[in-house]
C-alpha positions in Angstrom: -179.7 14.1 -64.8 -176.4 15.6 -63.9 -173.8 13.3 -62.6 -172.4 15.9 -60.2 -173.4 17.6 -57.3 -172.0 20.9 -54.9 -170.3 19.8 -51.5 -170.7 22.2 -49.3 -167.3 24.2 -49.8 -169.2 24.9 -53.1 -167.1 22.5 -55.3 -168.6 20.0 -57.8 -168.0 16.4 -57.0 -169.1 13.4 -58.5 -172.1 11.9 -56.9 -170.4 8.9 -56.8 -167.7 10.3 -54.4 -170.3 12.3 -52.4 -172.4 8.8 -51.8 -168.6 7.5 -50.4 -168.0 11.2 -48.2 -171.9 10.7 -47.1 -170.9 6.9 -46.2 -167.7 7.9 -44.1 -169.2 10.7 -42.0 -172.8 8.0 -41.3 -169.6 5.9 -39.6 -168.2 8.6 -37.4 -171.1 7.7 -35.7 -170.3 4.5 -35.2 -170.1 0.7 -36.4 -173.2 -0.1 -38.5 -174.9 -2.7 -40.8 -175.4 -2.5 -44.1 -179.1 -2.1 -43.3 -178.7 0.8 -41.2 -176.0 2.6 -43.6 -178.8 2.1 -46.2 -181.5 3.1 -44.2 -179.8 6.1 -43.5 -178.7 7.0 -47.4 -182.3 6.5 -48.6 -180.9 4.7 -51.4 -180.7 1.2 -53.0 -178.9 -1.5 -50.6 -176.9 -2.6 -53.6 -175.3 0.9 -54.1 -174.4 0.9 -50.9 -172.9 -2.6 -51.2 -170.6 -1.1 -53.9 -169.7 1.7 -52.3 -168.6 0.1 -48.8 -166.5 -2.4 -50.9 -164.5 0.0 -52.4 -164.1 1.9 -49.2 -162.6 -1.0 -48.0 -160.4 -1.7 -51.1 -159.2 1.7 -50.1 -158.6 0.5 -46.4 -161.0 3.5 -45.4 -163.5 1.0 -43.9 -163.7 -2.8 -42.3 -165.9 -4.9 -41.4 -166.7 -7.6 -39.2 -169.3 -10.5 -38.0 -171.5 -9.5 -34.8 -172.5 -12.4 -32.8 -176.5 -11.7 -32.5 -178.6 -13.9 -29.7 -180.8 -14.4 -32.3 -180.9 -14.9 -36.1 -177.5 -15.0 -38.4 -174.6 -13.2 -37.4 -174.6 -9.3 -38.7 -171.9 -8.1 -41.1 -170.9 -4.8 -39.4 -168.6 -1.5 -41.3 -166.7 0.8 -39.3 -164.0 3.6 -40.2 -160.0 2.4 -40.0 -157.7 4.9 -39.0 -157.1 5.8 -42.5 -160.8 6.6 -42.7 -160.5 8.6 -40.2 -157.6 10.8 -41.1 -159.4 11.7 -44.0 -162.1 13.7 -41.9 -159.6 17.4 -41.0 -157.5 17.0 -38.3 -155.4 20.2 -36.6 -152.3 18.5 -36.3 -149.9 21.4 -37.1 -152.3 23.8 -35.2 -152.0 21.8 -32.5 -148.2 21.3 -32.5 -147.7 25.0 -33.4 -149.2 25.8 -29.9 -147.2 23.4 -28.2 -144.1 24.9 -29.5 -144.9 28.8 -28.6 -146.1 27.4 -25.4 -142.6 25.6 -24.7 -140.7 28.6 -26.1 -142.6 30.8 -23.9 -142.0 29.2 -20.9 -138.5 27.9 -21.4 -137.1 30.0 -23.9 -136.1 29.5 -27.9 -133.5 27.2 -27.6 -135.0 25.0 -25.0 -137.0 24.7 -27.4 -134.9 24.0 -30.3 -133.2 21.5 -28.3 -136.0 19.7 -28.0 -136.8 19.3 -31.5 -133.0 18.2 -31.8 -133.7 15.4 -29.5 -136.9 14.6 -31.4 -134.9 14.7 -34.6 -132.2 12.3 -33.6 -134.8 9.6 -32.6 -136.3 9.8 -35.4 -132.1 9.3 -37.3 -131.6 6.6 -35.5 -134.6 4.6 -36.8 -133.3 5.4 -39.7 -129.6 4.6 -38.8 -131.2 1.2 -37.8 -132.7 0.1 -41.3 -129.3 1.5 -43.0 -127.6 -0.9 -40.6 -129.9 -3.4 -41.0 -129.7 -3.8 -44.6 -125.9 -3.9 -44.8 -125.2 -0.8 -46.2 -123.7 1.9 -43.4 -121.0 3.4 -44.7 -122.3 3.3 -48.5 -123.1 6.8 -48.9 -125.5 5.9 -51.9 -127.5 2.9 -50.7 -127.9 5.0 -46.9 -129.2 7.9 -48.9 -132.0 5.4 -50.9 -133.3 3.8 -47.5 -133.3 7.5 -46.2 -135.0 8.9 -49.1 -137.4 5.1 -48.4 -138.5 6.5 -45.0 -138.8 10.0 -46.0 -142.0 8.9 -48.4 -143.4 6.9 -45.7 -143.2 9.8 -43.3 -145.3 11.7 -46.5 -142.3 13.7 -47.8 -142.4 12.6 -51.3 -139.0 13.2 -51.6 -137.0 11.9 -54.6 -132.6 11.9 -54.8 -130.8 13.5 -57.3 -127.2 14.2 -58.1 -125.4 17.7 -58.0 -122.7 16.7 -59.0 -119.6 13.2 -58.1 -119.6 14.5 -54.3 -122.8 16.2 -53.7 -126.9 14.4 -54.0 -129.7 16.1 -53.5 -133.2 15.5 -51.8 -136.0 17.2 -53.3 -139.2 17.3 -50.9 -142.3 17.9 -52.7 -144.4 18.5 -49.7 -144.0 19.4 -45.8 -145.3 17.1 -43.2 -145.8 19.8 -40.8 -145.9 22.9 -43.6 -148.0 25.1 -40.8 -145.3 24.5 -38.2 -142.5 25.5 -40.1 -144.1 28.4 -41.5 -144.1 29.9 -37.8 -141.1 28.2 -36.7 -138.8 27.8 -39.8 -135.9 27.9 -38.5 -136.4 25.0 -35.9 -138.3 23.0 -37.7 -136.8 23.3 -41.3 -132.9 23.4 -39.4 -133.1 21.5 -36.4 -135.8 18.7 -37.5 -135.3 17.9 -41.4 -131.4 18.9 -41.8 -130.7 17.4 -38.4 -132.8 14.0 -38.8 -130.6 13.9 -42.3 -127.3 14.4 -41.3 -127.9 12.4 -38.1 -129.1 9.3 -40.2 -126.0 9.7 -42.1 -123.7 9.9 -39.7 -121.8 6.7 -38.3 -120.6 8.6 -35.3 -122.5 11.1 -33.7 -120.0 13.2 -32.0 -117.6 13.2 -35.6 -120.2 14.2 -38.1 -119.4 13.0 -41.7 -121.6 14.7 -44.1 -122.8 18.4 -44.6 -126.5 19.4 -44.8 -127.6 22.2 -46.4 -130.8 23.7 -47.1 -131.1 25.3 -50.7 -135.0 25.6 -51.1 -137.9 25.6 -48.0 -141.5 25.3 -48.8 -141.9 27.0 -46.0 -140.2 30.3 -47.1 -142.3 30.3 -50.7 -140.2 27.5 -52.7 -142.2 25.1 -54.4 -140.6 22.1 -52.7 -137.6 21.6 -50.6 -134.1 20.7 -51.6 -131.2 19.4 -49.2 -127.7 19.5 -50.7 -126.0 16.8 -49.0 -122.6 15.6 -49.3 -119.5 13.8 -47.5 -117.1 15.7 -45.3 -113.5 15.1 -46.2 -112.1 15.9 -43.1 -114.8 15.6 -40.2 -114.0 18.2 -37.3 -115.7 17.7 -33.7 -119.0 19.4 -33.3 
C-alpha cells in the first residue's frame, strides 16, 4: 500500500500528515473528545492518540478535562491560535484594501503618514528592549536585539557587515509581501526603513543613522537588504 496520498491541490502528502490536516479541520468545528475525533476519522483510537499528541507537541492543539454530571471527567482537544493560523487567512488582502480605501478617501500621503505612525510604535518597542538591556548607544548590540525582533515578527532576517561603518540586514521573507507589492513604496519605505532607523535612533528629531534599501522582495529580489550605518554629523529632519 502506498504511503502517500493527493490533497486536494493535487499534491502528494504523506498519509501521516493528511491524518494530522484531517484532525485540525474535524476541530474547526469545535472542542472534541478523543472518541468523537475518532469516530469521525473511521480509524483506530490509538492513531488518533498519536496524532493529537504530536499536534500538541507542535502547540497546534490543547486539551483540557470537562467536568461531566456523570461518569469520569472527559479529556477534550481544541485548536490554539497557532492551529488556527495554519488554516489560510487573507491578511494582506485584507490590509491591502484598507490601504486603497484610506488613500482614496484621504489621499497618498495621509496615508503614508499613517504607516509612519504605525512604524514608529512599532521602533519604540524596539527602542524599549535596546534600552532595556543596557545597550542604547552600542550601534552593534542595538542592531542584534533589532535583528532579535525582526525574526519574531517572521522576517528571518540575519546582520552582516559591509564594511567598518556600514551592516547590513538581509530579510529573507516579507511579512506583508502582498501589501508591498501594491504599495511598495509605503510599505517597503515608510514601514521597514522607518521602523529601522527609528529603533536606532536615540533622538527622534536628530536622526543618527542612514537607512537604505539596496534589495526589495517586493520589486523581484530574492530577499531584502537594508544598508545601515551611523551618521557622522546628524542634521535636523
Amino acid at each position: 500500500m502506498s504511503n502517500f496520498v493527493e490533497d486536494n491541490l493535487g499534491m502528494k502528502t504523506s498519509l501521516s500528515v493528511d491524518t494530522k490536516q484531517r484532525i485540525l479541520k474535524i476541530l474547526l468545528e469545535g472542542p472534541m473528545s478523543l472518541g468523537e475525533i475518532t469516530g469521525k476519522l473511521q480509524i483506530q483510537k490509538s492513531a488518533v492518540r498519536g496524532h493529537l499528541e504530536t499536534l500538541q507537541a507542535e502547540k497546534a492543539v490543547e486539551s483540557h478535562f470537562k467536568i461531566e454530571r456523570l461518569g469520569r471527567p472527559r479529556k477534550i482537544y481544541q485548536l490554539t491560535e497557532n492551529g488556527r493560523e495554519l488554516f489560510p487567512r487573507k491578511y494582506d488582502l485584507v490590509l491591502s484594501l484598507i490601504l486603497k480605501k484610506i488613500s482614496e478617501t484621504n489621499g497618498q500621503e495621509e496615508t503614508k503618514k499613517l504607516v509612519e505612525s504605525v512604524a514608529d510604535d512599532i521602533a519604540a518597542s524596539i527602542k524599549y528592549e535596546i534600552e532595556k538591556s543596557g545597550n542604547l548607544g552600542n550601534f552593534e548590540e542595538s542592531l542584534k536585539i533589532l535583528n532579535s525582533v525582526s525574526n519574531q515578527m517572521g522576517f528571518a532576517s540575519s546582520i552582516g557587515k559591509e564594511d567598518d561603518n556600514k551592516f547590513s540586514i538581509q530579510s529573507k521573507n516579507c511579512i506583508v509581501h502582498k501589501v508591498a507589492v501594491s504599495h511598495q513604496n509605503i510599505i517597503c519605505h515608510g514601514l521597514h526603513d522607518r521602523m529601522i532607523r527609528r529603533s536606532l535612533d536615540s533622538d527622534g528629531k536628530k536622526p543618527g543613522f542612514n537607512v537604505e534599501l539596496k534589495d526589495c522582495i517586493a520589486l523581484g529580489d530574492s530577499f531584502s537588504r537594508h544598508v545601515v550605518y551611523k551618521l557622522d554629523d546628524p542634521i535636523s529632519e
